[in-house]
N, C-alpha and C positions, 0 to 999 in steps of 0.2 A: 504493500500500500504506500508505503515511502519515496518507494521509490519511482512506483508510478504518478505520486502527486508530484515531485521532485520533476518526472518527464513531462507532465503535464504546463507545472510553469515554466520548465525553459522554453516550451512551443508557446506558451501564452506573450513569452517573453519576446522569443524570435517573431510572431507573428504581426506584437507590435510595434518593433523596430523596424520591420519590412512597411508597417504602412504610415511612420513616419519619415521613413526614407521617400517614398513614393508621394507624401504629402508635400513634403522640400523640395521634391523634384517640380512638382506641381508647379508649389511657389513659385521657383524659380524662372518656371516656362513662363509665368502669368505675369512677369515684369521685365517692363522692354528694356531690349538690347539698346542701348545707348552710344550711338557715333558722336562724334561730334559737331555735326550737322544736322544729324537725322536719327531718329529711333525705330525699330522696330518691332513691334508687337508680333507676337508667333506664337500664341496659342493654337488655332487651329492645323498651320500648318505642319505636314509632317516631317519635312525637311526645314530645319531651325537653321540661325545662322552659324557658318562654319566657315572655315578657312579657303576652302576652294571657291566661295563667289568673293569674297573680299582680294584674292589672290586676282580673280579676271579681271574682277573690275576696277583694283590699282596699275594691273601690266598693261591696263587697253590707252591708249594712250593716241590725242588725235585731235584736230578740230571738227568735230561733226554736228551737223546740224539738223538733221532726222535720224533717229537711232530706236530699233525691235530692239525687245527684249522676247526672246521666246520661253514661252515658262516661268515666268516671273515667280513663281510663291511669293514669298513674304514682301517680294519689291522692294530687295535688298539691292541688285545690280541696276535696277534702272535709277534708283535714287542717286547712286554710288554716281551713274552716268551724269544725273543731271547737277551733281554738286562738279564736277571735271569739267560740264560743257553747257558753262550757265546762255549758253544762248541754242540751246537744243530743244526741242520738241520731242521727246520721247513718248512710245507706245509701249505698251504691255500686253504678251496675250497671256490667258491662263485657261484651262478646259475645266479645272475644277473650281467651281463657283464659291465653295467655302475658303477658300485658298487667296479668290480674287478679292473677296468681300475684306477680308485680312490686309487684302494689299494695296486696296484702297483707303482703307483708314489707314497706313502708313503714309500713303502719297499724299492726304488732307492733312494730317498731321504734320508733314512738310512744310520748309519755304517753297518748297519746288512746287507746288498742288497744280498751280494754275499751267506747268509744263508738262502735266503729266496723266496719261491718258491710260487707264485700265480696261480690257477687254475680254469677256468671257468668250475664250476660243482657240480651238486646237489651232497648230501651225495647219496642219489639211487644211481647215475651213477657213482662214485667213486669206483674206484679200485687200490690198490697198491702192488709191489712185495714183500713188505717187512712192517711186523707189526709195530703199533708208540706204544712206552710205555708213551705217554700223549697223548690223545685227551682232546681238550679244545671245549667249545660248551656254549655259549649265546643263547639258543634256543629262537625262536616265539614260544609265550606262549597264545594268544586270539587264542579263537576258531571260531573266524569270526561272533561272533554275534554282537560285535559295531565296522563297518566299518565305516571309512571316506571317504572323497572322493578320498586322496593321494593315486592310487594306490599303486606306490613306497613303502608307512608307512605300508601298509595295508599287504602288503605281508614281509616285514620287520619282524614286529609283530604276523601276524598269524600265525597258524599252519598249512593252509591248505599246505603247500608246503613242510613240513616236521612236522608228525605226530609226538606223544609221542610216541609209540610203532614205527616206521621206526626209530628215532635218536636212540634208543636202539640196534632194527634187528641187523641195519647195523654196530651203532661204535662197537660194541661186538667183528666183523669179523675182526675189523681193529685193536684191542687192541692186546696189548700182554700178555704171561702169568703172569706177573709181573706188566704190566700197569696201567694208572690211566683215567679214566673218569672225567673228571671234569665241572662239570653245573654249574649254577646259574637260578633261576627259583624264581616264586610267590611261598609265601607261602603256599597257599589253594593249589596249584598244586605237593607238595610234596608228599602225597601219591601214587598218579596216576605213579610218575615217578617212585617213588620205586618199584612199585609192576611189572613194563615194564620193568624195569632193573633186577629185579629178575627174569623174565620170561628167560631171556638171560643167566642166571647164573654170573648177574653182583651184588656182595654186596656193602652195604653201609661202607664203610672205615672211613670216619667221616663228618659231617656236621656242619654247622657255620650258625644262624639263625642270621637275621639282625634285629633289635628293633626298636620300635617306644618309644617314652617317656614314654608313659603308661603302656610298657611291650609286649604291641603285637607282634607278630612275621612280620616283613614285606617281607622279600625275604629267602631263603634258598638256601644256597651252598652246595652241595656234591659232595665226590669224591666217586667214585665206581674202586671195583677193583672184583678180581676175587677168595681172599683167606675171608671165611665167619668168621667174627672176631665180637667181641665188639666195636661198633662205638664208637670214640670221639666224643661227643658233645659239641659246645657252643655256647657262643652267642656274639654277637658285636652293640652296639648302635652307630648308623653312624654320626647323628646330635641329639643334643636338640630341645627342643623345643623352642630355641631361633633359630634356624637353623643354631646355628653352629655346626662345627665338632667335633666330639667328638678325645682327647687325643690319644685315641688306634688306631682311622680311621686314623688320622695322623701320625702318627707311623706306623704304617703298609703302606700307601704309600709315605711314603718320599723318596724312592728313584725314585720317576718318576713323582711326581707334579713338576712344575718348581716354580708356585705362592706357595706363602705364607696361607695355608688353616686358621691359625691363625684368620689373619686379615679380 
């Protein structure tokens, strides 16, 4: 009997430590991300802010004056754009409507509001009268072989709902003759795209390979455009392997962390 009361509270115990973990975690989703231009709220969305859109949307670099966002979620990169290109007019698409609703209150909650335009809609069903000389694009990169149960993440992350050859077909149509594609994608997955983006008569302009400590390649950036040149290459190491940030990732986003990436 001791002993099974003895089991019984460490699971009473364990059980409430798990749901005040999951309560902090909550918290924490339920107060916005704080730039220093711009905040944004990500409750609903399932993809929250992380390193890979703050990564694009410091290396995209350019004067542009109509600029897609494809897949906006939370309406991290289009903000990121319209603080870089304060005389831009930027769009957003998004196909999930709780997603978009999210990303409009981040764009009203902006200075940038009056720049910036949200749109319930797959890149497929997109249409516009007039070419962007940037599209920006965080694409889903899993091909649906390790699902979770979040639907929300799952469709966030996969490609089933935008293929590597459809983000080509279509941004191709929407670029202009001078424009820029700009990805960020898995390493392993950088051929596949090039050779999609070639199919379109999209070339590689320059790509930015993101390091792990020991050299590995971890994410790769490219911009594609439409004149067939000598790419720039490089490379960027984001953290050590003490996990912190590395001197250049800091530098390259300091104008839109608000914290201290130092400390």
């Amino acid at each position: 009997m001791i002993l099974r009361q003895a089991q019984d509270d460490i699971k009473f115990e364990f059980n409430n430590c798990q749901s005040e973990l999951v309560e902090d975690r909550m918290s924490d989703m339920s107060k916005p991300f704080q730039f220093k231009q711009f905040q944004i709220i990500q409750i609903v969305n399932a993809q929250k802010v992380g390193t890979d859109s703050v990564l694009l949307g410091a290396w995209t670099n350019g004067n542009f004056k109509r600029i897609l966002d494809i897949g906006t979620g939370t309406g991290i990169l289009a903000l990121m754009m319209a603080q870089k290109n304060p005389e831009a007019d930027i769009t957003a698409i998004e196909p999930d409507l709780a997603s978009l609703k999210e990303a409009q209150l981040n764009f009203q909650n902006s200075v940038f509001a009056d720049r910036l335009m949200a749109i319930n809609a797959s890149l497929q069903m997109f249409g516009a009268m007039e070419k962007y000389d940037l599209i920006v694009c965080n694409p889903p990169y899993f091909d649906g072989t390790y699902l979770s149960e979040d639907l929300d993440r799952n469709r966030a992350r996969h490609n089933f709902d935008l293929r590597v050859d459809e983000l080509y077909d279509y941004a191709s149509e929407l670029l202009s003759e001078n424009g820029r594609l700009n990805v960020i994608i898995p390493y392993t997955e950088e051929t596949e795209h090039i050779e999609r983006a070639f199919d379109n008569d999209l070339f590689v302009q320059s790509i930015l390979h993101t390091t792990r400590e020991d050299g590995s390649f971890k994410r790769t950036l490219i911009s594609f455009g439409m004149e067939d040149v000598d790419p720039i290459i490089d490379q960027l190491l984001v953290k050590d392997r003490n996990n912190k940030y590395s001197e250049r990732y800091i530098e390259m986003t300091k104008d839109f962390y608000l914290k201290d990436l130092r400390s």
